[in-house]
C-alpha positions in Angstrom: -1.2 -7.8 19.3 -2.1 -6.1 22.2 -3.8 -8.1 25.3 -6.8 -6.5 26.9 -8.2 -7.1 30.2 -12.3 -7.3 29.8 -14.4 -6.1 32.5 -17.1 -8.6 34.1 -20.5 -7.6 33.3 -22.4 -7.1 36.4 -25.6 -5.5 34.6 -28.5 -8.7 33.4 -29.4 -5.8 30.6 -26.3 -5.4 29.4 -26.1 -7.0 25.8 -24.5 -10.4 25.4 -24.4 -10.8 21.7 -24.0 -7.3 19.3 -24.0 -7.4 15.7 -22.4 -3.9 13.9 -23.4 -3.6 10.2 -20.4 -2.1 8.4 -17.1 -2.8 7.6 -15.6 0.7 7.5 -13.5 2.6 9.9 -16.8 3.6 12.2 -17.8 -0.3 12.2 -15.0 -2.1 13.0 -14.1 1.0 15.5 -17.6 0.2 17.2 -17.2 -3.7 17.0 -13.7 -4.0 18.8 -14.6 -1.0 21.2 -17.9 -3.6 22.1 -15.8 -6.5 21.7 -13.0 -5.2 24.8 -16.3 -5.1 27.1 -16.7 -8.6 26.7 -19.7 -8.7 24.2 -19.7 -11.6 21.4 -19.7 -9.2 18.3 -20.1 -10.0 14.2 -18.6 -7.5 12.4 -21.3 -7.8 9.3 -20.6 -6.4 6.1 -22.0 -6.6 2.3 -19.3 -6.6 0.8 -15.4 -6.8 1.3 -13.8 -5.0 4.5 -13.0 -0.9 3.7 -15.1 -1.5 0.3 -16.5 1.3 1.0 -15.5 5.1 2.1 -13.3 4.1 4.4 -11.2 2.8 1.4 -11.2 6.1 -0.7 -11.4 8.7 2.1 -8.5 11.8 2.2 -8.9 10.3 6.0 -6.9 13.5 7.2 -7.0 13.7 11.1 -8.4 17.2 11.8 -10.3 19.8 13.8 -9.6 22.9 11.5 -11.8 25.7 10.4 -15.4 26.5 11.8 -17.4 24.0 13.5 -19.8 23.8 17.0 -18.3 23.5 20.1 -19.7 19.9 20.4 -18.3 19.3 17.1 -14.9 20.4 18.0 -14.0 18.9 21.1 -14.8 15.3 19.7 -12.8 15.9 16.9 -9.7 16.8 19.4 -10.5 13.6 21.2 -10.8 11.8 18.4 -7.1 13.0 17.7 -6.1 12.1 21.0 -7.0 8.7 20.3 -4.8 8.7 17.3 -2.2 9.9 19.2 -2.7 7.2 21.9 -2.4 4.7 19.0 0.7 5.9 17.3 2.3 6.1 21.0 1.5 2.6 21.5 3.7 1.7 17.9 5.4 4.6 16.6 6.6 2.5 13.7 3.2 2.2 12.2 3.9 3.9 8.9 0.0 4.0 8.1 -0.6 6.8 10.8 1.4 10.0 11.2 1.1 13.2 12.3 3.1 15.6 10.4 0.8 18.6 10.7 -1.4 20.5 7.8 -1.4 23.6 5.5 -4.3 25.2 4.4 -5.0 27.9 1.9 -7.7 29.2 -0.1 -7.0 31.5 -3.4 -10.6 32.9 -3.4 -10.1 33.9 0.7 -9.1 37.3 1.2 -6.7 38.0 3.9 -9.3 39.3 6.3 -11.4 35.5 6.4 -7.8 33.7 6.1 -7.1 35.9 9.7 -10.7 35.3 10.6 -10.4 31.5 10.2 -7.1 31.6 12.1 -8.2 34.0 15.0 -11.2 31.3 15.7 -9.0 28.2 15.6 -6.7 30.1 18.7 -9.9 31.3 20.1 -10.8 27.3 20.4 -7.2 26.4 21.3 -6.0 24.9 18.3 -2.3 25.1 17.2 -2.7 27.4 14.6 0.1 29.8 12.7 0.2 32.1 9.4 3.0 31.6 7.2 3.9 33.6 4.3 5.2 32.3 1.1 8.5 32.4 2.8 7.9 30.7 5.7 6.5 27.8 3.8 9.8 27.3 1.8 11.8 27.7 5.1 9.5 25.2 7.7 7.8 22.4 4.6 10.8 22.3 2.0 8.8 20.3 -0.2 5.9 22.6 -0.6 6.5 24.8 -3.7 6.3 27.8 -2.1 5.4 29.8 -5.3 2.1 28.2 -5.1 1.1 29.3 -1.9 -1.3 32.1 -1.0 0.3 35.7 0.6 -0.7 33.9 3.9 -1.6 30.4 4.5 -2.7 28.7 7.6 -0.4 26.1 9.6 -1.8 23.4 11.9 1.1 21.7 13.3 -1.1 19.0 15.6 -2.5 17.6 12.6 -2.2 14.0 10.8 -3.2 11.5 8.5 -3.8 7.7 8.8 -4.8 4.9 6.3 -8.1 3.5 7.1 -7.4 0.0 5.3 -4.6 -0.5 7.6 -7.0 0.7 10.3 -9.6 -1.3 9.4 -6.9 -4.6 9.4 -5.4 -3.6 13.0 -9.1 -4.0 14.7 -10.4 -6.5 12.6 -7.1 -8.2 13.9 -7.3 -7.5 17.6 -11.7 -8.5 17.1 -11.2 -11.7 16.0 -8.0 -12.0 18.8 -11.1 -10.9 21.3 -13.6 -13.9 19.9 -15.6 -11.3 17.5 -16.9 -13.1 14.0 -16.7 -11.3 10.8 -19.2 -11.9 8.1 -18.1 -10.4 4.9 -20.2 -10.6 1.3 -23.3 -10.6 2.6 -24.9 -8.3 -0.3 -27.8 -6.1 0.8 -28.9 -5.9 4.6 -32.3 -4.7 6.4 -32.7 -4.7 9.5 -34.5 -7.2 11.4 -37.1 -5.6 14.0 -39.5 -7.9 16.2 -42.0 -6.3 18.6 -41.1 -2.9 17.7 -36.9 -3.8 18.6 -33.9 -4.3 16.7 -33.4 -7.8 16.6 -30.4 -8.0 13.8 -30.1 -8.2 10.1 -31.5 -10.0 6.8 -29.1 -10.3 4.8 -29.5 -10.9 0.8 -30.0 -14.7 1.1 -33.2 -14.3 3.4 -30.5 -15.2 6.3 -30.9 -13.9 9.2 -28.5 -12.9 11.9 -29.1 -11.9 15.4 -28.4 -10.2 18.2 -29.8 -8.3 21.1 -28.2 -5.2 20.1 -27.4 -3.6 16.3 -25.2 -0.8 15.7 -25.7 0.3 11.9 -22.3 1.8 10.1 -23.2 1.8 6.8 -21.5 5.0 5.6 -23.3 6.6 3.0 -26.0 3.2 2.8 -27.2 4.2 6.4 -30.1 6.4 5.8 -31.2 3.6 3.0 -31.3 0.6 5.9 -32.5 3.1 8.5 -35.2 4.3 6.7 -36.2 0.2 5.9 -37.2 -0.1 9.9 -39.1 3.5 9.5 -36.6 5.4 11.1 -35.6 8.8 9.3 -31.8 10.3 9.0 -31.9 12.4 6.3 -28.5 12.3 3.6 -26.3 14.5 2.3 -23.8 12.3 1.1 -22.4 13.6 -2.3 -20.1 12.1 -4.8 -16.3 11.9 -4.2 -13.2 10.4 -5.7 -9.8 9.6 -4.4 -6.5 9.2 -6.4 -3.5 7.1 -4.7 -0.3 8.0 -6.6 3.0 6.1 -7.5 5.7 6.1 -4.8 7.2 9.9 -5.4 10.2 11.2 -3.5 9.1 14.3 -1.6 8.0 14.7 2.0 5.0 17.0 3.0 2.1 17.9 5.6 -1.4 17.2 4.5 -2.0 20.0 2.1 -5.4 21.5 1.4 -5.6 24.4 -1.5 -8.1 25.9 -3.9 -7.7 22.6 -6.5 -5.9 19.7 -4.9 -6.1 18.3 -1.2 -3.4 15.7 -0.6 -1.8 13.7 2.1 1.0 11.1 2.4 0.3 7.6 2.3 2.6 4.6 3.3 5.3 3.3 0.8 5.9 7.0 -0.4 2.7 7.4 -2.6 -0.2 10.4 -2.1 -3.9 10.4 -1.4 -5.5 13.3 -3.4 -9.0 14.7 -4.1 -11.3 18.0 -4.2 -14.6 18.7 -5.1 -14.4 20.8 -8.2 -15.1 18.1 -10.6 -17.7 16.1 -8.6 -20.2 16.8 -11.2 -18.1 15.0 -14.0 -18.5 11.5 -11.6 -21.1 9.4 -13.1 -23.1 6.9 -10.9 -24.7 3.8 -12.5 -27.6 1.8 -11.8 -25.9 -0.6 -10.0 -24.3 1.6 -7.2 -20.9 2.0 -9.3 -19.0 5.1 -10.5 -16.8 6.0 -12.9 -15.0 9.3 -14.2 -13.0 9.9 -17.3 -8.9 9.3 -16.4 -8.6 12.9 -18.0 -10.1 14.7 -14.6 -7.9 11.9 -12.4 -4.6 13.7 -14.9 -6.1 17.2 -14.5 -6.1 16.3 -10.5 -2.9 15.1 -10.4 -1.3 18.1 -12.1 -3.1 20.4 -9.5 -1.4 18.2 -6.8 2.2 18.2 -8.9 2.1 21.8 -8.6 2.0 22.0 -5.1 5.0 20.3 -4.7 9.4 21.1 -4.5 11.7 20.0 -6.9 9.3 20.4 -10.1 7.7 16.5 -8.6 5.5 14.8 -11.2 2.7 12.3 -9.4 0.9 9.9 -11.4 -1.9 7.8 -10.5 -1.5 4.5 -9.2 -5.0 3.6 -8.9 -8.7 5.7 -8.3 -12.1 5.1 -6.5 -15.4 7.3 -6.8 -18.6 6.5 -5.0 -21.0 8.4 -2.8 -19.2 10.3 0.4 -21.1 9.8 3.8 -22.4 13.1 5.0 -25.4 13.6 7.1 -28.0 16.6 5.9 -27.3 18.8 8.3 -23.7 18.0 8.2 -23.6 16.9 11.9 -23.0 13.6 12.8 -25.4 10.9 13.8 -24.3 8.8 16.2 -25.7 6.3 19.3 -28.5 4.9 20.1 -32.3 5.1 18.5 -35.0 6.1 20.6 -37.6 5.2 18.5 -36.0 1.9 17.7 -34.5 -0.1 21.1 -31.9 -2.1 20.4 -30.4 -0.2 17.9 -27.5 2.8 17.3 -26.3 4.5 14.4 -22.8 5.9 13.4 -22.8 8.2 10.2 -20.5 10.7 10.0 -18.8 13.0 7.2 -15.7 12.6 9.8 -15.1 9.3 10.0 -11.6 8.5 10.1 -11.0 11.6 12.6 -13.9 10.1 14.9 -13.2 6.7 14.5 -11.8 5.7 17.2 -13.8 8.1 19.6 -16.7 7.2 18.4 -16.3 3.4 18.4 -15.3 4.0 22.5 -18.6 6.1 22.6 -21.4 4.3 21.3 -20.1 1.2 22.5 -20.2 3.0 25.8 -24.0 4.0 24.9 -24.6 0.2 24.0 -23.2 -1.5 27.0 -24.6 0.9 29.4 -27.9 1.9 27.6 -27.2 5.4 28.8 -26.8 8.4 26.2 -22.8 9.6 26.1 -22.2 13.1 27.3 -20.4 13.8 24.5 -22.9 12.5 22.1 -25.9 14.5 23.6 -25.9 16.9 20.3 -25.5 14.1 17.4 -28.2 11.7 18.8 -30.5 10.2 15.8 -33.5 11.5 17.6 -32.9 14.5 16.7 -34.5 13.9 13.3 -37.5 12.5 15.3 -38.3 16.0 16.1 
C-alpha cells in the first residue's frame, strides 16, 4: 500500500473530524482524498460498500461527444488521474485503457463528422474508421456490424469501481479513517443552522464538523431533509456482467448494446432502450424479466469476432445518479455550512478528481476553480 506524507494543518478552521455519507466511488474518493490531509474521516454508508451505482455502473472513463467546456476539462483530468493510477501499478487488471468505439445507426454521416470535428476542436484524440478499418485496428469487433463510419477514441478506458472502492477503502483505513457500513437510512444532522453529521436509522448519531453527502442517486432525498434543494434526474439503469468470454475489445458504444471489458475476461453491458421494462418496488428494489438481460446480451454477441456468444453471469437494476440539469453538483453548500455534495451522472470518470477537489474545498473552505460551474448553490438561485 502506498505511504503518504500528510501535511500539518496550520489553519484552527480547518476541519478535524469529517464524516462522508456514501460508500460509492465519489465517497470513498472524497474520504481518502480528506483522509491524506490529515483529517479523522468515517466513511458512512447504509448499506454494504459499492451497493449502490458504483457497483452496476458501465464505469467507462470518458470525455467523448458534446459537453461544456467546464464539463470537459474535468473529465480529462479526471482521466489523468486514472492514468496516474494505472502508472503507479500497471498490473492492476481492474483499470485499463484500451480506447473506445462509438457509433450510432440512426446518425447520418454529417452529425457522425459533426461529433468528430468537435472532439478535435476540444483536443480529444479522435479518428473515423470505416468498416474496414475496424476489422484491421480492433480484430475482435465484427466489423459487419459497424456503421459506414464510426468514431475512434484511442485515450479512452475503463475501470471497476468495486475494485476501486476496495483500493481506497484499503489505503483509508491504512490512514486512520473508520468505516461504518449498514447503517440503513441517514438524515443529516444540522444544529444552529450547520451540518453537524448524520442520524442514522437507530436514532444514532454521528458527528463531525464537516459532512460531505455522496449518496448517488439518494442525494437529493437526504439533501432535501436539511431544506436544501438539488433537483434529480436519476433514471433507471441496469447492468449485465458476463461469463469469462475469449475475445479482446475497446469499450464499445452502439445503437443497442454498450459494453466494456471487465477483469477475469467477462463484459459489462447496458443501454437505455429497455429502461421502461425495469420495475421498481416499494421497497427501493428492481427487477426486470431475464428475457431483456438475453435480448441484451445478443445485441452485445453481435458486436463481437469469431461469431462470440456472451451470457450473463449476474445483473443489477436500480436508479442511475443524474442531476436535472445533467451537470454535476459538487462542493460545498452555501446555504448549509459544514456541508458539500458530490452527485454526478459521471462518477467513475470524476472520481478521483473530484474526491482531490472537494476535499480541497473542505480543508480550505474556499470554492475550487474548477468547480466554480457545478457548485450546489446554483439551485439556490
Amino acid at each position: 500500500m502506498t505511504t503518504h506524507t500528510l501535511a500539518p494543518r496550520t489553519d484552527p478552521t480547518t476541519p478535524s473530524t469529517a464524516l462522508v455519507l456514501g460508500g460509492g466511488a465519489l465517497g470513498t474518493s472524497i474520504a481518502t482524498h480528506l483522509a491524506r490531509s490529515g483529517t479523522q474521516v468515517t466513511l458512512a454508508t447504509s448499506g454494504a460498500l459499492c451497493d449502490g451505482a458504483s457497483g452496476r455502473s458501465l464505469s467507462w472513463l470518458n470525455s467523448a461527444g458534446d459537453r461544456s467546456p467546464a464539463y470537459h476539462a474535468l473529465r480529462v483530468l479526471g482521466i489523468d488521474r486514472y492514468r496516474t493510477l494505472f502508472a503507479a501499478d500497471p498490473s492492476r487488471d481492474w483499470l485499463r485503457f484500451p480506447g473506445g468505439l462509438w457509433w450510432d445507426g440512426e446518425e447520418t454521416a454529417e452529425t457522425t463528422h459533426a461529433r468528430h470535428n468537435a472532439e478535435i476542436a476540444r483536443g480529444y484524440d479522435s479518428h473515423l474508421l470505416t468498416p474496414e478499418g475496424v476489422a484491421r485496428e480492433l480484430p475482435g469487433v465484427n466489423a459487419a456490424a459497424a456503421a459506414e463510419e464510426s468514431i475512434r477514441n484511442p485515450g479512452e478506458g475503463w475501470v471497476s469501481l468495486p475494485h476501486l472502492v476496495e483500493h481506497l477503502t484499503g489505503e483509508l483505513r491504512e490512514l486512520g479513517g473508520v468505516v461504518e457500513t449498514g447503517l440503513g437510512t441517514c438524515a443529516l444532522l444540522v444544529e444552529d443552522g450547520r451540518a453537524a453529521g448524520i442520524r442514522d436509522a437507530s436514532g444514532a448519531e454521528h458527528r463531525a464538523d464537516a459532512v460531505v453527502v455522496a449518496c448517488g442517486a439518494g442525494t437529493s432525498a437526504v439533501m432535501a431533509g436539511a431544506g436544501v434543494d438539488i433537483p434529480d434526474g436519476s433514471p433507471l439503469a441496469m447492468l449485465v456482467t458476463t461469463e469469462p468470454a475469449e475475445v479482446e475489445v475497446p469499450v464499445l458504444n452502439t445503437p443497442r448494446a454498450a459494453m466494456r471489458p471487465n477483469p477475469g475476461g467477462t463484459f459489462c453491458v447496458d443501454h437505455d432502450w429497455y429502461v421502461d421494462q425495469i420495475l421498481e418496488h416499494d421497497d427501493g428494489t428492481c427487477t426486470i424479466d431475464e428475457s431483456v438481460v438475453t435480448e441484451l446480451l445478443a445485441e452485445a454477441s453481435h458486436l463481437l469476432a469469431r461469431d462470440t456468444t456472451l451470457t450473463a453471469a449476474t445483473w443489477a437494476s436500480g436508479r442511475k445518479p443524474i442531476p436535472a440539469d445533467g451537470e454535476p453538483v459538487l462542493g460545498t453548500v452555501g446555504d448549509l455550512p459544514g456541508c458539500s455534495v458530490a452527485f454526478t451522472h459521471s462518477g467513475a470518470t470524476l472520481a478521483l478528481i473530484a474526491g482531490e477537489t472537494v476535499a480541497h474545498e473542505v480543508m480550505t473552505g474556499t470554492r475550487h476553480p474548477l468547480l466554480a460551474e457545478f457548485s450546489p448553490d446554483r439551485f439556490g438561485a
